[in-house]
C-alpha positions in Angstrom: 107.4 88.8 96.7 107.5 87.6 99.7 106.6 83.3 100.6 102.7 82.9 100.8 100.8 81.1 103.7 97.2 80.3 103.3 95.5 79.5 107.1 92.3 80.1 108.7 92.1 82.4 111.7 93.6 80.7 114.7 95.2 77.9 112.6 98.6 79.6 113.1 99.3 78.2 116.8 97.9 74.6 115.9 100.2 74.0 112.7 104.1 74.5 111.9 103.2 76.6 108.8 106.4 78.3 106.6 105.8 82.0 107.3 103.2 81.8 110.3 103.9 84.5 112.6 101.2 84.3 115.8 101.8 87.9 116.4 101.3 89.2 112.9 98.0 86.8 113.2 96.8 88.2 116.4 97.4 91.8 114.9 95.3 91.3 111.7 92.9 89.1 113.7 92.4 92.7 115.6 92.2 94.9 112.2 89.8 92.3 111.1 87.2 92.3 114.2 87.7 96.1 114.6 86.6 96.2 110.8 83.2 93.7 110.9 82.6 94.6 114.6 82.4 91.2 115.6 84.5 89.1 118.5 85.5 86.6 115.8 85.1 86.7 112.3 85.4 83.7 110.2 88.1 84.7 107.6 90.6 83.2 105.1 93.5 84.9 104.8 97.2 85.0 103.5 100.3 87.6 104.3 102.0 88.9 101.2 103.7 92.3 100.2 101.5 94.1 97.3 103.2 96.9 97.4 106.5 96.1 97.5 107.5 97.8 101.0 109.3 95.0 102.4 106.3 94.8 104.9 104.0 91.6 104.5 100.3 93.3 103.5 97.2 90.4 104.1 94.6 89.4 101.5 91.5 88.6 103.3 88.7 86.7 102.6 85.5 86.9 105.2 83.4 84.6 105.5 80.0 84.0 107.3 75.9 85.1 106.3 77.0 88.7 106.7 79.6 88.6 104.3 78.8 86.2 102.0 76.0 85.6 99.3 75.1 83.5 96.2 77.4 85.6 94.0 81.0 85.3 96.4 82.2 87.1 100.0 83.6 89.9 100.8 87.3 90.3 100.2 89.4 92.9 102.1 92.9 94.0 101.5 94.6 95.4 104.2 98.0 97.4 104.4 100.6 96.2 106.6 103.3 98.5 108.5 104.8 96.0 110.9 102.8 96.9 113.6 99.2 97.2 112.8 96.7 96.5 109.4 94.4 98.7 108.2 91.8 98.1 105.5 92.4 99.8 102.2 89.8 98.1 100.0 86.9 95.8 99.8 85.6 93.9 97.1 82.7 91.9 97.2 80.9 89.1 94.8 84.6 87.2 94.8 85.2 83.6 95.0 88.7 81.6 94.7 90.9 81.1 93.7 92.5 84.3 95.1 95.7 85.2 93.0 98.5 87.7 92.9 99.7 88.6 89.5 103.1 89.9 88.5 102.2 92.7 87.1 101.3 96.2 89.4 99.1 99.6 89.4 100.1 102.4 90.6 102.8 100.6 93.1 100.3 97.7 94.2 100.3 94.0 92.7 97.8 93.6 90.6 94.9 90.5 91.9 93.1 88.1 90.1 89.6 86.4 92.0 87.1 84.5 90.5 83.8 86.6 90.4 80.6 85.8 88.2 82.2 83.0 86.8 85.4 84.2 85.7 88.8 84.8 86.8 88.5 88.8 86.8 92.0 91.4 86.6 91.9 93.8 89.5 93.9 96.8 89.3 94.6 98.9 92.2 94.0 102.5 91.1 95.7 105.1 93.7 93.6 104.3 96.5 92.0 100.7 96.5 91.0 97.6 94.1 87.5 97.6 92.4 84.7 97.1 94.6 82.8 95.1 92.2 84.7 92.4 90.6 82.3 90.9 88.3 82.6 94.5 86.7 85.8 94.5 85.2 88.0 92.1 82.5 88.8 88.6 82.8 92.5 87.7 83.0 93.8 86.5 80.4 95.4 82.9 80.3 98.7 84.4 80.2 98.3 86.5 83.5 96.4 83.3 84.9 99.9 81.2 84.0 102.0 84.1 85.5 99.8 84.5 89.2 100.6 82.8 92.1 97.7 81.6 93.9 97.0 83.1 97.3 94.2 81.7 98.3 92.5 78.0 96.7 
């Protein structure tokens, strides 16, 4: 797995951050507006490969009235192939901590994100993560111990 960076849209040029790469930022900054239609979205977000391409993937984390509501925000995972992102899978109701846990489905690191709650297991299935996080198990305290925190 490779080293993760937590940073806020545009943080990247103002801070000396391990990882930061201004053109990987400005290229998910693009996937990102091109997804919520908007000039510039608020966003959390951290680069990391999930599925073990050698490619850094990002974990994002919307914020804003649009995409966020008493129960969490909106939480996109987009796929990385070291030129552009595109959005695989959308979750929404999720809070931090955002987490990647060792364990993997069907070639993608499993996450962990705290949704009504609790810290809820989400397994990639083929084709995306669960779109409802409060629907599916809590981790349990030994895949807690084991993730590493993406996103506090």
């Amino acid at each position: 797995m490779t080293p993760l960076t937590k940073m806020s849209a545009g943080l990247c040029g103002l801070l000396l951050l391990a990882g930061c790469s201004d053109a990987a930022d400005k290229r998910l900054a693009t996937a990102v507006g091109e997804y919520t239609k908007q000039s510039a979205p608020q966003y959390e977000h951290a680069f990391v490969d999930l599925n073990n391409d050698g490619v850094d993937d990002a974990v994002v984390l919307l914020r804003g009235l649009e995409w966020c509501g008493s129960g969490g925000c909106t939480l996109l995972v987009l796929q990385g192939d070291g030129e552009n992102y595109k959005v695989i899978s959308k979750s929404t109701v999720t809070r931090e901590p955002i987490r990647v846990a060792e364990s993997a489905s069907a070639g993608w690191q499993d996450l962990i994100v705290h949704s009504a709650g609790a810290d809820r297991f989400m397994i990639f299935d083929g084709s995306h993560y669960p779109t409802n996080p409060s629907m599916v198990s809590s981790a349990s305290e030994k895949q807690l111990a084991s993730a590493t925190t993406l996103l506090k």
